[in-house]
C-alpha positions in Angstrom: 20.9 17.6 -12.5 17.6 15.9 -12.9 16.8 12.2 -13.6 14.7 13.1 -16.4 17.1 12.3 -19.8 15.3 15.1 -21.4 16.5 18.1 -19.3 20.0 16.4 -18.9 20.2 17.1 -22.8 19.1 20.0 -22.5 21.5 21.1 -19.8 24.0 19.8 -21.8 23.4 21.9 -24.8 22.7 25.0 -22.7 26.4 24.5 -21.0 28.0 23.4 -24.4 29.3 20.4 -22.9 28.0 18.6 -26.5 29.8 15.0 -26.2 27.8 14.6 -23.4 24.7 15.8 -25.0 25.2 14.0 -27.8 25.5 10.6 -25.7 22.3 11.5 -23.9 20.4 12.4 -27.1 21.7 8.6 -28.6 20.4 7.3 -25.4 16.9 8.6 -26.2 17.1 8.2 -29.7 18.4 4.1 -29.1 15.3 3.9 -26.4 12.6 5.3 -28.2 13.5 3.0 -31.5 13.3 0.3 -29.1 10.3 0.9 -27.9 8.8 1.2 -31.5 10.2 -1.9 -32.3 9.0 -3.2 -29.3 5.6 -2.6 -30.4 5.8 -3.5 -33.7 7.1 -7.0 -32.8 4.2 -7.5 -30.7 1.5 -6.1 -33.1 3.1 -8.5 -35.8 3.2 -11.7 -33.6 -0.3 -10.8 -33.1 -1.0 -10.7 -36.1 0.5 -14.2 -36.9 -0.9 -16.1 -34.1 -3.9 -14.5 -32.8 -5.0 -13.4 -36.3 -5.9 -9.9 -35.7 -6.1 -7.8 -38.6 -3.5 -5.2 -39.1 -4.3 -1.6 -38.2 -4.6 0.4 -41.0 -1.4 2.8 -40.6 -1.1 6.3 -42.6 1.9 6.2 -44.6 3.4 9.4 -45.6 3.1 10.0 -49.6 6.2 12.3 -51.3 4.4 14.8 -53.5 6.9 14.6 -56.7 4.5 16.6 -59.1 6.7 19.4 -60.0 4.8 23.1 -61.0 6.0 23.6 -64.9 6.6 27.1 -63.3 9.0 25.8 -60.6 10.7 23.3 -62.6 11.3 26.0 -65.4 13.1 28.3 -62.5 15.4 25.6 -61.5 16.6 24.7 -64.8 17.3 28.9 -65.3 18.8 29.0 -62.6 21.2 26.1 -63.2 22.1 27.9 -66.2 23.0 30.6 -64.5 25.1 28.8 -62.0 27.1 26.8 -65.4 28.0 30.2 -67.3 
């Protein structure tokens, strides 16, 4: 097996052996959230006591417009599914 935690999940799904895969996919799940909070924490304290201005960030947006059309079709639908 190879040190890389990538390919040792991916082994591990390939073999089926998935209690191991899913300890190494927590692992790299646990490490990468720490590493964005990591970076977080220090953007923020930098913020604080250096006073650098934030970077602007994209934030995703939800479209929740519904097509009249769409919203029509899932009502008929649920009709349906009721009688």
């Amino acid at each position: 097996m190879s040190d890389n935690p990538m390919y040792t999940f991916v082994d591990d799904v390939m073999a089926k052996n998935f209690s191991s895969a899913q300890k190494t996919f927590n692992d790299l799940l646990d490490q990468k959230l720490s590493d964005a909070l990591d970076a977080e924490k220090v953007s923020l304290a930098q913020q604080v006591y250096n006073g650098v201005e934030p970077e602007d960030e994209e934030q995703l947006e939800l479209e929740l417009e519904v097509d009249e059309e769409e919203a029509e079709e899932s009502v008929e639908d649920e009709v349906e599914v009721e009688d």
